[in-house]
C-alpha positions, 0 to 999 in steps of 0.5 A, a space after each residue: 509569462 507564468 510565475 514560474 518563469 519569472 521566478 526561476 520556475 522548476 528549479 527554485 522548486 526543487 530547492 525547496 523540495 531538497 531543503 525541506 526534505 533534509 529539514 525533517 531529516 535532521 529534525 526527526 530522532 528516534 532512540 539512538 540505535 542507529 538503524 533505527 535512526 535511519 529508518 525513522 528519518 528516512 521514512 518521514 523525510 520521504 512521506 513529508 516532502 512525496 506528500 507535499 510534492 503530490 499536492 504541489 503536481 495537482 496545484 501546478 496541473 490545475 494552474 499550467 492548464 486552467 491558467 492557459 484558458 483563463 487567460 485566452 493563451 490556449 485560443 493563441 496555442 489552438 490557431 496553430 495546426 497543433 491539436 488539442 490532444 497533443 497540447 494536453 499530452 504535452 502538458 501531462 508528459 512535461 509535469 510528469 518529467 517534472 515529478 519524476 526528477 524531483 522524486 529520483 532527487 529525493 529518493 538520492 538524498 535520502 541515501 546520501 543522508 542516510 551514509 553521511 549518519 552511518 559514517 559519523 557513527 561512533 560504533 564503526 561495528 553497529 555502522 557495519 552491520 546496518 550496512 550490512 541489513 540495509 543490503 537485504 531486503 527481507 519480504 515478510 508474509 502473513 498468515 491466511 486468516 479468515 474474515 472475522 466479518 463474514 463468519 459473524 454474518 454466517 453466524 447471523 443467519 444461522 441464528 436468526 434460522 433457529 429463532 435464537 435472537 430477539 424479535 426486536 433485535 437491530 440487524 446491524 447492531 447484532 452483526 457487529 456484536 457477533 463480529 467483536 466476539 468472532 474477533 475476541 475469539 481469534 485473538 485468545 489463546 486458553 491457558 494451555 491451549 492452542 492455535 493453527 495457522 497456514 502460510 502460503 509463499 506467493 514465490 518459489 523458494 530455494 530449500 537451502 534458505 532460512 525463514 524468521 517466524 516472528 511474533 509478538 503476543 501479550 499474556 495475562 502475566 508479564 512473565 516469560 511464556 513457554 509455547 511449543 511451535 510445530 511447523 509441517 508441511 501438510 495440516 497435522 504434521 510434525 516436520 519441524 518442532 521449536 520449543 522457546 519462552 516467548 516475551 510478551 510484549 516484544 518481537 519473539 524470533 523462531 529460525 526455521 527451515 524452508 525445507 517445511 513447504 510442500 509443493 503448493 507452496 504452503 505450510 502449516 504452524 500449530 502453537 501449544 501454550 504450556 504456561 497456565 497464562 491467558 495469550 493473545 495474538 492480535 489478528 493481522 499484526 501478531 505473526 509473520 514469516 521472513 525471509 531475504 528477498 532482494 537487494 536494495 538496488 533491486 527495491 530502488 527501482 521498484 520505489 521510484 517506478 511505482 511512485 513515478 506513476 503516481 505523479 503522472 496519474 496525479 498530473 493526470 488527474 489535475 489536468 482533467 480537473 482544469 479542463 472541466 472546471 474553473 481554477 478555484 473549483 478544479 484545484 478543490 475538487 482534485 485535491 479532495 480526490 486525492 485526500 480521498 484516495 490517502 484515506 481509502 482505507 477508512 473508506 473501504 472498511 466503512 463499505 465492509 462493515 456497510 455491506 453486512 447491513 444491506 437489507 436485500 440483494 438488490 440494494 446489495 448490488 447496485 450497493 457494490 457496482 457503486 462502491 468498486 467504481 469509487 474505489 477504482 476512482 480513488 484507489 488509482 490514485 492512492 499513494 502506493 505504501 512503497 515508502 513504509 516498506 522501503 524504509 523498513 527494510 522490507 521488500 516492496 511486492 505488489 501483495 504489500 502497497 495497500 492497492 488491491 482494486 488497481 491490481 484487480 483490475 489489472 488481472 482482469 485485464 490480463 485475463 482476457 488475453 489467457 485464451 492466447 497463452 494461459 501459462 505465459 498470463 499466469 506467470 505475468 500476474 505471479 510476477 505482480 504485472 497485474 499492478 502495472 497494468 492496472 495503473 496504465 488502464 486507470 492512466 489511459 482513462 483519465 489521460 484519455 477523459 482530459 484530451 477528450 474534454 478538451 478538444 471538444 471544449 468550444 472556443 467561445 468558451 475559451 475566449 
């Protein structure tokens, strides 16, 4: 009999869960404005106890599995006509129910909380217009933007053609000083100058709906800032022109009308500065384009589906680690896996910056076969960044979770069945399958890796 049996298993487990998550509920405070209140709550209740809760499913695979071998139980189970497989299969499906339950247990608490703060709130308007908000899902989407890395590397070569650097100068140094001017340059606006971005809409929307242009930039004076927005359908159009006086350091909203997308689904902004101030657009965080996309039904399903297939690859990958490893070594290495894949995006952008550095492309090559098979290794198992959006009351799509090998992957898979029906593939990956399919190859990998070292393993070693 297992300690979880003895005392009180699962459910004692999900009490714990349930109290922790509201302890950091009704410990978190934010500025008194109720809707940020809920999301702030929300959010850190939600990333605390789903962060707990992947550890605990790796601690609990490693234990169910390794414990059987360890203590010869597995011997016992494996002299029925019961194969190997369907033991790991069972193992890897109960676990994953058992995650699933207490994610949807979460996930209903944080609603519930989130109600029992709206109704004691005693502005019964702003309660009613958080209502309201909380409803609507608004999907926001960046400008395309190029790779401030990649131009600082072409403007490498272009140097080093025309003999314009030091003879002595470090490769790597000269690309990242070329990088920092390439971003500086990005991100500042002259006095009285401007700026294009384009937009490109990953979805087919009606002309009668609204878009927010939001942005927030910093000025050279803290002064209101007049600019002059042109949006346009085609590169050099006038379609739609805004002028406002926009507050540096704030969140700036521009209402625009869908009627500005081409065909292509894209549009083009032009900012014109008319203050004598110097601005600055941070790359990546300064301007976006909102627009209502969804409900929260529509946002609770995709929150719990994608995070019920994280716990079955955690579950998943905690078995693995059980069978080849003993119980200590099996739950370190699983777990630095997965602190690994919490933290890929230090990781990933370690290997951008590494790239540049490469001295030829052989070494480039064997350099990135290795990397995209770590970051497929890791990624897989990346926590996908639903919770962030969820609570913000942004809509969770497939170009927002943070997990673009996974969903490369599963293109490349889907591309392969194009020569039946391109249009139908083409719709399939538009639609964010591309994701799913990803997640279910990386699953069946280490589903199939577990069962397979199982049924090989030898019985003297499981004795």
């Amino acid at each position: 009999m297992t300690p979880f049996k003895k005392h009180g298993g699962g459910f004692k487990l999900v009490a714990v869960f349930l109290l922790v998550h509201a302890f950091i509920y009704w410990a978190c405070q934010s500025d008194g404005i109720l809707l940020h209140e809920i999301q702030l709550r929300s959010r850190f209740a939600l990333l605390g106890s789903l962060t707990l809760l992947g550890f605990l499913l790796l601690w609990m695979s490693c234990y169910s599995l390794r414990g059987d071998i360890d203590t010869k139980r597995m011997h016992m189970l494996t002299s029925y006509p019961i194969s190997r497989i369907k033991i790991f299969l069972g193992k890897w499906l109960g676990l994953s129910l058992f995650g699933a339950l207490i994610c949807i247990l979460l996930f209903l608490q944080t609603l519930i909380l989130n109600w029992v703060v709206i109704g004691q709130w005693s502005d019964q308007t702003e309660s009613q217009a958080v209502i309201n908000e909380l409803n609507s899902m608004v999907r926001k989407i960046s400008p395309e933007e190029a790779n401030p890395q990649e131009i600082a590397l072409d403007t490498y070569k272009q140097m080093l053609a025309a003999n314009q650097l030091n003879p002595n100068h470090d490769r790597a140094t000269e690309i990242d000083r070329l990088t920092g001017k390439t971003i500086e340059r990005m991100q500042q606006i002259a006095p009285r100058g401007g700026r294009p971005w384009q937009f490109v809409l990953p979805q087919k929307v009606t002309k009668e709906q609204n878009f927010m242009l939001q942005f927030k930039f910093f000025a050279s004076d803290k002064k209101p800032t007049k600019m002059r927005w042109t949006f346009a359908r085609y590169l050099g159009g006038r379609d739609h022109v805004v002028e406002v006086e926009g507050i540096p350091g704030k969140v700036n909203e521009i209402k625009v009308p869908a009627s500005i997308i081409n065909d292509q689904n894209r549009f083009f902004v032009q900012l014109q500065s008319l203050s004598d101030s110097q601005l600055t657009f941070y790359r990546g965080k300064s301007l976006n384009v909102s627009y209502i996309n969804g409900t929260l039904f529509n946002n609770s399903l995709r929150f719990l589906s994608l995070y019920i297939f994280h716990c079955s690859v955690v579950v998943a990958v905690g078995l693995t680690c059980a069978v080849a490893f003993s119980m200590s070594v099996s739950i370190f290495a699983s777990i630095i896996v997965y602190l690994l894949a919490m933290f890929s995006d230090i990781f990933v952008k370690f290997i951008e910056k590494t790239q540049l550095h490469m001295l030829s492309d052989t070494e480039d090559f064997l350099f990135t076969v290795l990397i995209q098979f770590g970051l497929f290794f890791t990624t897989g198992l990346e926590p996908p960044a639903v919770v962030e959006n969820f609570t913000s009351g942004v809509s969770i799509q497939t170009d927002n979770l943070n997990m673009q090998v996974t969903m490369r992957t599963g293109d490349l898979i889907l591309s392969i069945f194009s020569i039946f029906s391109k249009g139908f593939v083409d719709s399939l990956m538009r639609a964010g399958a591309g994701l799913y399919i990803g997640y279910l190859f990386y699953l069946i990998i280490i589903v199939g890796v577990g069962s397979f070292m199982l049924k090989k393993k030898e019985l003297d070693r499981i004795h």
